[in-house]
N, C-alpha and C positions, 0 to 999 in steps of 0.2 A: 284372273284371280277371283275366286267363288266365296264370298262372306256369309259364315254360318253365323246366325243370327241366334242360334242355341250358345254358341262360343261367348257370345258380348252377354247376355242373359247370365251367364254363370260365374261370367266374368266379376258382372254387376253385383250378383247373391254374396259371391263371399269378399266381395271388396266390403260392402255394407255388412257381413258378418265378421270381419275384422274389425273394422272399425269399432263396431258396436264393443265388444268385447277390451279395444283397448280402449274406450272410454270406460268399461263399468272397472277397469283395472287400472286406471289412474284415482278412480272415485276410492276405492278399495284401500289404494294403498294410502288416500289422502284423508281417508277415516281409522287407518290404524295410525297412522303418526299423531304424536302429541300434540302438533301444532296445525293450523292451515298452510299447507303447498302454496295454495297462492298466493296469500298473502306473505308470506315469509319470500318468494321469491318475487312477486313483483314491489309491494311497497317497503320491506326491507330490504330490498337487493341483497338478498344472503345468493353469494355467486356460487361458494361450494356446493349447498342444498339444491341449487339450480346446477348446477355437474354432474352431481349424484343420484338426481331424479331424470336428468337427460339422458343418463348410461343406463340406467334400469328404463328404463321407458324402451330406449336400445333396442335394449335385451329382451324387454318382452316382445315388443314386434316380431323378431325374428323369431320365437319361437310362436305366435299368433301366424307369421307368416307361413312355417313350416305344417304347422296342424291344418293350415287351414289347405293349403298345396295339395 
């Protein structure tokens, strides 16, 4: 078994280029809402808003995940 060391390097680029991306898209979407994300779900334990941000979050990986593919 022969390990291209080009494969892990690229591998690396766009794991760290997703990432990035779903970070500045949680920022994004936690400066259009009226309220703060995290707070509203950690020290109000609002559970809905914490459901509704975990499917959109979802949902954006997979398409973070596709573009980036």
């Amino acid at each position: 078994m022969e390990i291209h060391i080009n494969y892990i390097i690229e591998a690396v680029i766009f794991s760290g280029i997703g990432l990035v991306l779903y970070a500045v898209a949680f920022i994004l979407m936690d400066m259009l809402t009226p309220y703060k994300l995290w707070h509203e779900i950690i020290e109000s334990k609002n559970m809905a808003l914490a459901i509704l941000i975990g499917a959109a979050m979802l949902g954006l990986s997979n398409i973070i995940a596709a573009a980036v593919h």
